[in-house]
N, C-alpha and C positions, 0 to 999 in steps of 0.2 A: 652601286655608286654610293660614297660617302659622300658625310658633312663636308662642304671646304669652304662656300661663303656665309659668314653672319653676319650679322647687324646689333651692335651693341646699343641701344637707344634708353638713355637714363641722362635727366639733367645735374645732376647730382656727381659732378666733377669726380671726387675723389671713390666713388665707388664706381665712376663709366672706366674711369684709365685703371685703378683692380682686374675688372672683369677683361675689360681689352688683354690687356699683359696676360696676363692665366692665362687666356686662349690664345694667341698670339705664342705662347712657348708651346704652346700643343701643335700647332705647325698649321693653324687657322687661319683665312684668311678674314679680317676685322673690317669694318667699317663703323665707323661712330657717327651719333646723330644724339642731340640734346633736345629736342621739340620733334611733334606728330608731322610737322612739315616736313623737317629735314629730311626725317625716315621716310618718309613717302616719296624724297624726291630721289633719295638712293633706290628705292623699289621701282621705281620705272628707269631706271639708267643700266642695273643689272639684276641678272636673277640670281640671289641669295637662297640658301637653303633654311637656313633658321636666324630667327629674329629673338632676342634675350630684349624685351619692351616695358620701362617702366608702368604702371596701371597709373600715377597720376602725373600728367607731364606743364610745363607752364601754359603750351597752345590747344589745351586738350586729354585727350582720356588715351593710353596706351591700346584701348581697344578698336578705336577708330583706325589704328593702323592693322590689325586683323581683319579690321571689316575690307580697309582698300587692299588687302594680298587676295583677299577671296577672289579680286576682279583677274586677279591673270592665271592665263594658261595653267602655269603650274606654280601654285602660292607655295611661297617659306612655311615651315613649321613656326608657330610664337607660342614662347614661352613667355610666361608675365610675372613680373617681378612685382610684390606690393610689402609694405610695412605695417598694411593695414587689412591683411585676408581674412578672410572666414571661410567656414564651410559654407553656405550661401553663397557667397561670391566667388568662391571656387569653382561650384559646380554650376555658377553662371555664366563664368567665362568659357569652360570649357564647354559647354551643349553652344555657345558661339561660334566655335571653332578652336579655342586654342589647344596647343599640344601639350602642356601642364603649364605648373605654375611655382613660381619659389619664394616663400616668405621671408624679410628682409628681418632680422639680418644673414645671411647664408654662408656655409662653407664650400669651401674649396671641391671638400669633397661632396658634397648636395651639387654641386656645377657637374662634377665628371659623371653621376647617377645620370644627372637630368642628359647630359651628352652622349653616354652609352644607348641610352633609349629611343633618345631620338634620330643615332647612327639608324639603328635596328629599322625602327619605324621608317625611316625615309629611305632605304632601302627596299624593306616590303610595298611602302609607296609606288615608287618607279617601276618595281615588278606587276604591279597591277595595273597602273597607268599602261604600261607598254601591251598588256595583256587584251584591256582594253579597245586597244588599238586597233588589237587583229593582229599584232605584230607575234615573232616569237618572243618567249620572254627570257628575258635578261639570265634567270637562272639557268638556262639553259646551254648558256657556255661561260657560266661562270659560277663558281663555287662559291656560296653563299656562305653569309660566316661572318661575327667578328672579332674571334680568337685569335690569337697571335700566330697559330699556325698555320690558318686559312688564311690570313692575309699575308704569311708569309710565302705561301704556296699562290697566291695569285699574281703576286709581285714576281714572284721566280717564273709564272708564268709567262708577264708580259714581258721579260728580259728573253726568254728561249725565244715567244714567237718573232720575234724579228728578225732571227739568225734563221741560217738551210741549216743548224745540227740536227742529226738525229737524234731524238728522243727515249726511254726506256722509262715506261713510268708505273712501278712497281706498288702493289696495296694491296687490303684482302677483299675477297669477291663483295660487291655494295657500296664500293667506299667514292665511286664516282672517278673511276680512271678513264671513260671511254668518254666521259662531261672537261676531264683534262685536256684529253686529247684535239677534242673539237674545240675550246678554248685557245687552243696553241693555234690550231687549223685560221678560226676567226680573227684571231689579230696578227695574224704571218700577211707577209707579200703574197701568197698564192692563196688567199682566202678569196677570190674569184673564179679560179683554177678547181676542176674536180679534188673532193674528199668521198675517198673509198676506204669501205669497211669491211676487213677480213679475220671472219672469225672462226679461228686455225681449228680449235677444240669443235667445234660443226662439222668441218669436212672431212670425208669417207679418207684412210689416207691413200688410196688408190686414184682420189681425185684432186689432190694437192697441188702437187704440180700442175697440173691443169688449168686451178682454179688461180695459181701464181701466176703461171707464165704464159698460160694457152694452149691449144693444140693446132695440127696442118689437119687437114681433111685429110684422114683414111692413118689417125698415131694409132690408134686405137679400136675393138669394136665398139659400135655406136659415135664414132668421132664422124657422122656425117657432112660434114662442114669445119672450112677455118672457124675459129674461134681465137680472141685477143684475152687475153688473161689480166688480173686485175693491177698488177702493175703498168703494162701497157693503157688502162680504161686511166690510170690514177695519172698519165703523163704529164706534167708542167704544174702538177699538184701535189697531192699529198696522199698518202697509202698508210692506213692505222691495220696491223695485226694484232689484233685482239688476241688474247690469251698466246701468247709467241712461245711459248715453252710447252706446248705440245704438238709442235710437228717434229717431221722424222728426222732422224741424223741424214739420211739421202737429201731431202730435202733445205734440212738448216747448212747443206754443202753447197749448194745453187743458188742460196737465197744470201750467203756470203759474198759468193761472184757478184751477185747484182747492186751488192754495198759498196764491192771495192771499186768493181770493173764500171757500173753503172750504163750493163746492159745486160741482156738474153736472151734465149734459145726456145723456141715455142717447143713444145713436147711434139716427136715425130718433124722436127724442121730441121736446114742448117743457116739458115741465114740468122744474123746478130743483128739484137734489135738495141739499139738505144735507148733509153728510159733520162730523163729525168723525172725523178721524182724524191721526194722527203720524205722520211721512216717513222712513223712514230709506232714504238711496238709498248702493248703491255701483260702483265704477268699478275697471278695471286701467286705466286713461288718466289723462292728466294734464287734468285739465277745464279747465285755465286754458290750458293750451295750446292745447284743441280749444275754447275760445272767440275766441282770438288766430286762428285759422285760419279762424272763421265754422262750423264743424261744429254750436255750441252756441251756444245762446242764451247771451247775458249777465246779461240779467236775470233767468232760470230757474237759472244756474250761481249767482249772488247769494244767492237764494231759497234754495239748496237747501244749500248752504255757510254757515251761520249756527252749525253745531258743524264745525268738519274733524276729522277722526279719519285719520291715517295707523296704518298697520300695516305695522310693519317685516319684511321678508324676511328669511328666517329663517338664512341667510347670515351677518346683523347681529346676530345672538344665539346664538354657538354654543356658548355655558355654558349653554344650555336644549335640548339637544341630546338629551345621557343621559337628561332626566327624559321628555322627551315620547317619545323610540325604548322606555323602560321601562314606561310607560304604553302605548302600541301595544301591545306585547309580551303586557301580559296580556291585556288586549281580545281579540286576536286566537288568543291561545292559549287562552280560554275559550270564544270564538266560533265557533272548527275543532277545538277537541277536541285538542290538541297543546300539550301541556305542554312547555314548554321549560328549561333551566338558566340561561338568561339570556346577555346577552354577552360574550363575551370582551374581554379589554382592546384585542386587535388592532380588536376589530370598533367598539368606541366610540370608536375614533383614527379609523379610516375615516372614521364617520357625522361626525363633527365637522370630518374634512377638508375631506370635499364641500363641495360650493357652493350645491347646492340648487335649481337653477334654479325647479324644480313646487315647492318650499316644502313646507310643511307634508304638504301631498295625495302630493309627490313619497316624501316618510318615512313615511306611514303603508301606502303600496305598498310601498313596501321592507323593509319591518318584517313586513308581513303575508305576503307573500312567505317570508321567513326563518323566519317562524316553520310555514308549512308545510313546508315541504322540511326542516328543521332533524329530529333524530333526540329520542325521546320523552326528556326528561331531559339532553338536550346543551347544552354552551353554543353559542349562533352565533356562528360563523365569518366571517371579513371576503368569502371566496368564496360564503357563500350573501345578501352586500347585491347583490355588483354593480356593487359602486362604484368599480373600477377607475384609471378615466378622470377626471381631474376637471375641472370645466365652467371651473375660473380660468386652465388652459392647463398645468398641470402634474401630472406621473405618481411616485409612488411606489415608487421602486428597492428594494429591500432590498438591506445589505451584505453583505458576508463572512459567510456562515455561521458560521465560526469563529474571527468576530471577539469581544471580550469585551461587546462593546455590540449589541444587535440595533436600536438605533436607524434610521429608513428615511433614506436619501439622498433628497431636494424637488430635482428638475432642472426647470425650464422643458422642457417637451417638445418645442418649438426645437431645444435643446442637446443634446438625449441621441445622438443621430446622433453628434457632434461630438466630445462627453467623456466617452463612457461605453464603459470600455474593452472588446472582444473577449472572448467567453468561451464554449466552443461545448460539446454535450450531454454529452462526455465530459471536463467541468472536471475541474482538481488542485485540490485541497484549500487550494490557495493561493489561487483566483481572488479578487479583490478585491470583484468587481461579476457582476452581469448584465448582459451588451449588448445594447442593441435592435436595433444595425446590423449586416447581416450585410457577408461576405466581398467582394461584389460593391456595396455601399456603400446596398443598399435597408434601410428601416425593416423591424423587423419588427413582426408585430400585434401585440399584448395578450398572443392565444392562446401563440403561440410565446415573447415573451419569459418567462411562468408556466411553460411547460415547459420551458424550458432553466434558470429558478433551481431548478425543482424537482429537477432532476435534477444539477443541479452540484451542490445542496445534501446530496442522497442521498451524491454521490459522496466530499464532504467525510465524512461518517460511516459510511463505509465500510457504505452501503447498509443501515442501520440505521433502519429507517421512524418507529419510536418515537421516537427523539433528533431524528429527520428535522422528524414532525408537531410535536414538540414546541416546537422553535428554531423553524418556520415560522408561528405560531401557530392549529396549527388541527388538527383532529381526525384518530386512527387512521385515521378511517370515509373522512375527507372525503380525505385522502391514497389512499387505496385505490381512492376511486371516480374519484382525476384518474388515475392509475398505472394504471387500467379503459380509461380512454377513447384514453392514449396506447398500448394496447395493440399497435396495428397498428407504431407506430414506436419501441418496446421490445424487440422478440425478443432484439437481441443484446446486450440491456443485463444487467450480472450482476443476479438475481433478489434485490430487495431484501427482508429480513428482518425480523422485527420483534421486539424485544427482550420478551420476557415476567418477566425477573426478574425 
């Protein structure tokens, strides 16, 4: 769920009607208030999602209206506007409650930051409220996102589910086609009505038909009994064929009758059965290709393609990265009982570098992963994703320890053999780089090149573990237990220390 209602609360005339308009062309819906009152009395009349709150107002302090949203069910996010911030009163408003803050005087663009963020956030919101609940949550039949092509793909959503088309909703294996399909299910007319799942690429093909249409007692051996087959179970509802481009040509022939004709024939029966039911099929193949090759029928691929719905890999949306790895996070840390501190900044550069091959399926492994191994209360670290290697062909160098930037050097992992200079376990505080190649001109792995920056890094501060983890981005713990494992090839390393003052 997005932003829709705000509250624009500034006495200050000529910058309340500013902010109004700006938002107001963003397709927002505004409410204005000049005093703690007014806003307060708009807060009990409707629920607002965010409050833009001057910090000094003529009846009062802009915070007293954060202290009255705490009172209801679900409070607005507030944002506080002052001409007069500091960092103290920054980080006093917000350990109060507020969702940031914007120092006067502001741009246009410092409003669309602060709005993109707090879309995000109040989405993650509602998905944990509802989660809360006991309910299911929200993400679960909705693709989370606030890309222009997630929100384009949800919008296309809520237009199909209210039509009986059938559906074809094409992507590659992880990317959340079968999260499509039950989203169409949830906001259609027959979202009361059975939803059945048929997952073509599972069944024996000797059981296909069977498992479409049914069998009479005695089609088959072992057909001990009638049996109704899953378009029959899916009737005055909805029937998802997962992976539809691997059943047989025999059967993508029967399962066209039951498109056109919108009936069938139990396997070993004669009598015609009726069906209504709605189609939603999907595929990681390109069906117009596997019809150009003869794999698919053409007239079944027509039939079945009447809505296309592509779902973009999630590679193609990496500004929905943080919300969806932040949403795992709690799921998972609810689910295993391991509360975490959330990401590190090192670790959401990671998750956004990747490529994603497994999509969505491949992050929510990863995520659930880090959140068990992760320590009660830590934030995770970029060593407990995994994400090392990345699938587009290039590796993530870190520079100079005790450069003034810790920005990563992106080589083509081609080049790194080539241009990345020498730098071996006992570096000087001067080394530039870490090098993959050793002496005798082999690549090294992963493993070896992590412990040689580790330990040049060390050596840069003068074996100082604390400034070590710190520059490195990643925990006391998580240093100590790499510093564990190089143990055997440590002995004669001087014993790094860890700074407690």
């Amino acid at each position: 769920m997005a932003i829709e209602k705000i509250i624009v609360l500034e006495d200050e005339a000529v910058i309340r009607k500013h902010l109004t308009e700006l938002l107001q062309r963003k397709n927002f819906l505004v409410a204005q208030a000049d005093s703690v009152s007014k806003a307060k009395q708009l807060v009990d009349k409707d629920d607002f999602d965010l409050i833009f709150a001057d910090v000094r107002l003529p009846d009062g302090h802009g915070t007293e209206v954060l202290e009255y949203c705490q009172l209801k069910a679900t409070p607005p996010l507030v944002a506080l506007m002052t001409a007069y911030a500091s960092v103290e009163s920054a980080v006093e408003c917000m350990k109060g409650g507020a969702f940031d803050y914007l120092i006067k005087p502001f741009s246009d663009d410092q409003v669309d930051v602060l709005l993109k963020k707090a879309g995000e956030f109040h989405q993650l919101l509602k998905v944990n409220q509802h989660l809360s609940a006991g309910g299911v949550a929200e993400e679960e039949h909705q693709l989370l996102g606030n890309s222009p092509a997630i929100q384009q793909l949800n919008d296309l959503i809520r237009k199909v589910a209210r039509t009986q088309a059938t559906v074809l909703i094409q992507g590659e294996s992880g990317t959340g086609k079968e999260l499509v399909s039950r989203s169409i299910y949830k906001n259609s007319t027959r979202s009361k009505q059975p939803f059945i799942t048929v997952n073509c690429a599972a069944i024996p093909d000797n059981l296909v038909e069977s498992e479409f249409f049914g069998h009479e007692k005695g089609a088959f051996t072992g057909a001990v009994s009638r049996r109704e087959g899953r378009f029959e179970l899916a009737h005055g509802g909805t029937i998802l064929l997962d992976e539809i481009s691997e059943i047989s040509p025999v059967v993508q022939s029967k399962l066209l009758r039951v498109l056109q004709e919108r009936e069938l024939e139990r396997v070993g029966g004669t009598r015609t059965i009726s069906v209504d039911v709605r189609v939603i099929a999907t595929t990681n193949r390109d069906l117009a290709q596997s019809v150009e090759r003869k794999e698919f029928r053409q007239d079944l691929f027509f039939r079945l393609n009447v809505v296309p719905i592509h779902v973009p890999p999630l590679r193609e949306r990496p500004t929905d990265i943080p919300l969806l790895a932040e949403t795992f996070m709690r799921r998972y840390a609810k689910k295993h009982g391991c509360p975490v501190g959330g990401f590190s900044k090192a670790s959401l550069e990671a998750l956004q570098s990747h490529s994603w091959p497994g999509n969505i399926r491949e992050l929510q492994n990863v995520v659930e992963r880090a959140v068990i191994l992760s320590g009660e209360g830590a934030l995770i670290d970029p060593d407990l994703l995994g994400l090392t290697v990345m699938s587009s062909g290039k590796i993530y160098i870190p520079t100079n320890p005790l450069a003034q930037t810790s920005q990563e050097a992106e080589l083509p992992a081609t080049q790194l053999k080539t241009e990345m200079p020498e730098v071996h376990e006992q570096a000087s505080p001067s080394a530039s780089s870490v090098s993959v190649a050793q002496g005798d001109g082999d690549i090294l792995t992963l493993g070896e090149m992590e412990k040689r920056h580790i330990f040049a890094t060390l050596e840069a501060f003068d074996q100082n573990r604390t400034k070590t983890a710190k520059h490195l981005g990643i925990s006391i713990r998580t240093l100590r237990n790499k510093l564990n494992e190089y143990k055997a090839s440590t002995d004669s390393q001087e014993t790094p220390t860890e700074d407690n003052s």
